[in-house]
C-alpha positions, -999 to 999 in steps of 0.1 A, spaced: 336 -619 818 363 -597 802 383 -612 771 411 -617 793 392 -645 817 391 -662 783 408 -696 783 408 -695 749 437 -709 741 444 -732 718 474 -729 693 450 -708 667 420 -729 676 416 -702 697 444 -685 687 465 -668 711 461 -696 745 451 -668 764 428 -634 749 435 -600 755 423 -588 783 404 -552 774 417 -526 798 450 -545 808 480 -520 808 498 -537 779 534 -516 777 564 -525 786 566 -566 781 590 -586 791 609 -603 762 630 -631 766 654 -645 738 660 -678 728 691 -686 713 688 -711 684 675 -709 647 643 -695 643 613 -712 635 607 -713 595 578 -718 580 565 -723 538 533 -707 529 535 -725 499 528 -756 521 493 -743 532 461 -746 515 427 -732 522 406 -749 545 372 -749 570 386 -767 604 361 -775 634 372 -783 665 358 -795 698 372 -777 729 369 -790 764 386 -763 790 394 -776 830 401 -755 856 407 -765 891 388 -795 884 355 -777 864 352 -780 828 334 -764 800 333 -771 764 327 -753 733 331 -752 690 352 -734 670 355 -730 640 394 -719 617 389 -706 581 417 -703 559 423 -686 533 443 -670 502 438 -627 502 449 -594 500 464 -574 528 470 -536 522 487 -546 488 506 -578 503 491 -615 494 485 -633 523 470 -660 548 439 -647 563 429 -671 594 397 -665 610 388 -684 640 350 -680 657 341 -696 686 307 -689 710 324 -687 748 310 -670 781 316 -638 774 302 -640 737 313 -643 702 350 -645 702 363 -636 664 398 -637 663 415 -628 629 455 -630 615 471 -617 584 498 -638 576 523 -630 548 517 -655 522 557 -668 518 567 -671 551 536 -670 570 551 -641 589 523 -623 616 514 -590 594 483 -577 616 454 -593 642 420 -585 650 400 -597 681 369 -589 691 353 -605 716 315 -591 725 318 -554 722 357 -556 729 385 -551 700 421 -551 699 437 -547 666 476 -550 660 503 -542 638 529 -568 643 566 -563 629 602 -580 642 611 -554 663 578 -545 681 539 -544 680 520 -518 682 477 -515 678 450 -500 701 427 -515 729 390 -503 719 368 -506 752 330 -505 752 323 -466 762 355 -457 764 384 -445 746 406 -462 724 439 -469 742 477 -478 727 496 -508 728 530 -506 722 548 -541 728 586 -544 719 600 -581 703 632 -596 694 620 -612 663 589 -618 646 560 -631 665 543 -666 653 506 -653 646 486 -688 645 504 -717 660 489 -749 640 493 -727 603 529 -723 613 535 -756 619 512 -769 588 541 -748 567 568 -759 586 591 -788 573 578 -816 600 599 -846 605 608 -868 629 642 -850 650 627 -819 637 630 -789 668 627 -751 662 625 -723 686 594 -694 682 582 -667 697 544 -662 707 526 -633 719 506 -631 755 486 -602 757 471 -607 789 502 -614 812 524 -590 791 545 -612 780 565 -625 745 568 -666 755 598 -680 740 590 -716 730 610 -749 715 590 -775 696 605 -810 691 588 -838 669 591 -867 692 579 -893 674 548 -905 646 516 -917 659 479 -927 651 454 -906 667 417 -909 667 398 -876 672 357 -870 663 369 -863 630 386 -899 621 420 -915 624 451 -899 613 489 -904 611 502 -876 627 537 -863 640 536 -857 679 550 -825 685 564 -816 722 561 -775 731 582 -762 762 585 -724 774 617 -723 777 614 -689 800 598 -711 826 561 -702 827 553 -739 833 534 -734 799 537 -768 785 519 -785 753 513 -814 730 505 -810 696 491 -837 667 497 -823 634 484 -847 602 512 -863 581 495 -855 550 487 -827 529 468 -802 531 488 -804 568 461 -792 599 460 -800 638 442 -829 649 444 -825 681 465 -801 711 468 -807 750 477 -774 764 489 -773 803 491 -738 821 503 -730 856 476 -729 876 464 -765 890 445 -785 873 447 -759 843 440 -782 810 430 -770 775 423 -798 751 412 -799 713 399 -823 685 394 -819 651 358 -825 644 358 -825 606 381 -810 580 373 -796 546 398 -785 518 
């Protein structure tokens, strides 16, 4: 299993919703633009913290689960403070470490690393394109080149822990889908305030409504705590396929 055949996908739980897929011919992605304000975020809104999740994955009525585990934290990046968020999760086709340098003011996508088994991609991620190399086992490193119309959001649930939830709040962002070649332009509407019990406790959360606007038929739901330190408590993803479902839970949260 390549990383590509990875549901992984969970608004940073596993970061990206679907993994690179080693050997995929990455050049030339389509990029759609929305037009609306872009998403803002604070990185003075985030703190460090050790999330676990539980994820359960259905596909065309089979499901597996698995852990993960998001680790965030304050460091350097080539000279440039930042958000380092590491997420590590055991899945089919082996470890899965998935890392993101954010910029630590605006929690702007610096650079990613994902490894999954003996599979790496690493990328350099900027507002007008992102470029980085495919390293296959045995084989020879190979180039991405992927053009944008704006900066890429590098781990959903840290943007949206920095960004200024409230109820009417809506924002448009970009994300990045390796696998299908692909920048997805999304909107994300707080629809309401809710309770929500997940493994880890009860919480007061804003319900936050995700739509690709390009018309994947990518759709989500996502729980974000109230409080601060601000983290995801739980996400419902739905992808095209039938009876595609990705849910998580938070299982426990430290600070």
């Amino acid at each position: 299993m390549g990383i590509g055949t990875v549901l992984g996908a969970t608004f940073g739980v596993v970061a990206a919703w679907a993994m690179p897929a080693v050997g995929a011919d990455l050049e030339g992605a389509a990029v759609t633009v929305a037009e609306a304000a872009p998403w803002r975020a604070d990185g003075s809104r985030i703190a460090p913290a050790s999330l676990r999740y539980r994820i359960l994955v259905i596909v065309d009525g089979e499901e597996f689960a698995f852990g993960s585990e998001v680790n965030r934290s304050r460091e350097s990046w080539r000279g440039i403070p930042v958000w380092r968020v590491e997420t590590r999760a055991r899945v089919p086709a082996g470890e899965l470490v998935d890392t993101v340098y954010l910029n630590a003011a605006d929690l702007v996508a610096l650079h990613r690393d994902v490894r999954i088994g003996e599979g790496r991609v690493t990328l350099d991620l900027g507002p007008e394109g992102i470029s980085g190399a495919i390293v296959e086992p045995g084989g020879e490193d190979r180039p991405v080149t992927i053009p944008t119309a704006g900066p890429v959001v590098g781990h959903l649930d840290t943007a949206f822990a920095g960004a200024a939830l409230a109820p009417g709040f809506e924002a448009h962002f970009r994300t990045l889908d390796l696998e299908r070649q692909q920048v997805h332009e999304w909107r994300a509407t707080v629809t309401g305030v809710e309770s929500v019990e997940v493994p880890a406790g009860r919480f007061g959360t804003y319900r936050l409504e995700l739509v690709d606007v390009g018309g994947s038929g990518l759709a989500a739901t996502v729980w974000m705590n109230r409080q601060t330190p601000r983290w995801m408590v739980r996400s419902e993803l739905t992808g095209r396929d039938a009876g595609g479902k990705v849910v998580a839970e938070l299982e426990s949260a430290q600070d």
